[in-house]
N, C-alpha and C positions, 0 to 999 in steps of 0.2 A: 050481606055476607056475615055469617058467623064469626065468633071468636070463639079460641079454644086454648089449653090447656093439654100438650102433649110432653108425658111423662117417657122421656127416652131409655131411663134408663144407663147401662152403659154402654159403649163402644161395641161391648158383644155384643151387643142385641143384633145387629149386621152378619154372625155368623152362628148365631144359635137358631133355634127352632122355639120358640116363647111367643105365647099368645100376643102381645104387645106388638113381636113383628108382624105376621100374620095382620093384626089389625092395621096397620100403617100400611101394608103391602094393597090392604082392601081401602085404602083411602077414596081413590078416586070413585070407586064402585059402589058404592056402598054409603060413603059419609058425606063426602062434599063432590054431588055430580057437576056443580060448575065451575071452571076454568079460573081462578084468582086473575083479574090485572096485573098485581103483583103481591111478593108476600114480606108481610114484617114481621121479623122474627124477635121477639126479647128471651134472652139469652140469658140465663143463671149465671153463664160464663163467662159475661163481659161486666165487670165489677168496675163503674169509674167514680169519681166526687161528685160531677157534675152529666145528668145526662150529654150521650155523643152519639151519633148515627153513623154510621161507613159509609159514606157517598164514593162510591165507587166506579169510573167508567170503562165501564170493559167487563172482562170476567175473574167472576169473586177467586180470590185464595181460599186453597182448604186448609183450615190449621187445625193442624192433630197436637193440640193441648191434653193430650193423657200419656199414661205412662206405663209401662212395662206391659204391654198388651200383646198381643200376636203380631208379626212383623206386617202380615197382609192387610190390615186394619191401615197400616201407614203409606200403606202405596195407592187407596182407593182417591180418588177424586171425585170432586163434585163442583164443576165449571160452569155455573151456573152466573148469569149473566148481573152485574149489581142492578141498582136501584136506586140511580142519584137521583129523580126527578120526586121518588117517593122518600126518600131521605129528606129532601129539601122541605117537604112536605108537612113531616114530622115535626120538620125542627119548625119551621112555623108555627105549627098547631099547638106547640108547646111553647113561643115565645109566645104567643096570645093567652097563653092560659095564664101567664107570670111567670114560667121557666125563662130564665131570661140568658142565661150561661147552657147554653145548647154548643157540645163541641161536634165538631167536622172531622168525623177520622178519614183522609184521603189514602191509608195503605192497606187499613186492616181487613182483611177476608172473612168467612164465614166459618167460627169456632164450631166445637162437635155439637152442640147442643142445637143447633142451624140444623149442619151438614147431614148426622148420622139420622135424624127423621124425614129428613127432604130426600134424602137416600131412594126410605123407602115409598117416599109419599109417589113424590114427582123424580122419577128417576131419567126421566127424558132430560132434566135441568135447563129448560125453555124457559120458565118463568122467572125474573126477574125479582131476587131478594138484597134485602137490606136487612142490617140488625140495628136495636137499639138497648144500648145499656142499660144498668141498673143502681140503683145506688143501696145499698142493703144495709146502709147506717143509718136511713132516712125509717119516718113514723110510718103508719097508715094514712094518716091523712095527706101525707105527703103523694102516697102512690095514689090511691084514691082520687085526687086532681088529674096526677097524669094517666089515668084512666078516661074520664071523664072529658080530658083533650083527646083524646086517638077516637074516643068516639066516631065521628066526622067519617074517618076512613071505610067505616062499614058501608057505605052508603058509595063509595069512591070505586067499589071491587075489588079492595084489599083482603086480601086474607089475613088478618092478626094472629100470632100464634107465640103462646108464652111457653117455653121448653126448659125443661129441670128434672127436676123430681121433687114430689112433695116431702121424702124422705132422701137422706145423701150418703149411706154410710158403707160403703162397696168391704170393707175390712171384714164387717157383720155377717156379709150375704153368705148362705150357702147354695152357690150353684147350681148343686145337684139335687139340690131341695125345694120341690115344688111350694113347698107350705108357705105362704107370707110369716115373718117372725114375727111375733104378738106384739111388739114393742113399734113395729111399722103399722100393722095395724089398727092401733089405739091414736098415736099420732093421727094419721089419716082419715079416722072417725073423730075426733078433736075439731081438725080442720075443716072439716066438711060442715060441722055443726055451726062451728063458728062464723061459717061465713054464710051459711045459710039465716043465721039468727043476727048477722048486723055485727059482731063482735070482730070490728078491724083491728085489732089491735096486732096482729101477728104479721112483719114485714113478709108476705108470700108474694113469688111473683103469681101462683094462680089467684089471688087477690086482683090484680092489675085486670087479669083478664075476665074474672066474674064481671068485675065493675062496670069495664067498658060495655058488656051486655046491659046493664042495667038502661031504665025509659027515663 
């Protein structure tokens, strides 16, 4: 199984017409023809001290963590079923690596950064997700390990998927402006280089998930 790096975007992407949806809508067809066991999601938007996983039994909460957006955005769901056996899983794989303070969140659901790709990936919401936090005060080498422990998973029939944006600044966008802004674009050519050439030093969650590709 693959690992991947999916840039959501924001909330609108669900009601616009942007190549990004388009592509998430052609997931199944197109990118990943096999069915995930299940999927873990790392979340931009789950910021703890200590890695925590949502061991969840039952069906995930959708939590609309953004703000002044279109009312209809706040009424979609996405009841998709948790993932405590793969949660469990995690926290394991990370207390072997020396994560040794792995927390257990038993309420929380699946933030937009989960919900608003899975939306358009797997809109049946059959498959069974989990998320795992982030700690974005930590080095490279820190993620880089917990890389390196998820590893394991690809081989399990997890789908891995790290969701953000390589860039964050929604104030900036303009909308109705197809043009990427040069300022996003340089960033994004930075990052790409840097991790292509070895140079971890930048805490990214698409770091997390190069890595875990690596042999």
């Amino acid at each position: 199984m693959d690992t991947f790096f999916i840039s959501h975007g924001s909330p609108r992407l669900l009601i616009s017409d942007k190549p990004a949806r388009h592509f998430l809508e052609s997931w199944k067809s197109k990118h990943l023809q096999v069915t995930p066991k299940a999927i873990l999601v790392i979340s931009a938007h789950w910021e703890t001290t200590e890695p925590a996983v949502n061991i969840i039994n039952g069906v995930n909460d959708t939590i609309y963590d953004f703000y002044n957006f279109p009312k209809h955005l706040y009424e979609l769901k996405y009841p998709a079923p948790g993932a405590p056996e793969l949660a469990k899983r995690v926290k394991e794989l990370l207390q072997e690596a020396g994560y040794n303070s792995v927390e257990e969140d038993k309420s929380r659901g699946l933030d937009h950064g989960a919900w608003v790709p899975l939306i358009l990936m797997y809109p049946e919401a059959n498959i069974p997700v989990c998320q795992l936090s982030v700690q974005s005060h930590r080095d490279g080498t820190y993620h880089y390990n917990i890389g390196k422990a998820l590893a394991p998973l690809r081989d399990e029939g997890v789908l891995i998927f790290g969701s953000g944006s390589a860039t964050h600044n929604l104030r900036l966008l303009d909308h109705d402006n197809v043009v990427t802004p040069s300022w996003a674009v340089e960033f994004d050519n930075w990052l790409t280089e840097s991790l292509l050439n070895g140079r971890y030093t930048h805490t990214s969650l698409s770091m997390i998930l190069f890595l875990i590709q690596l042999p």
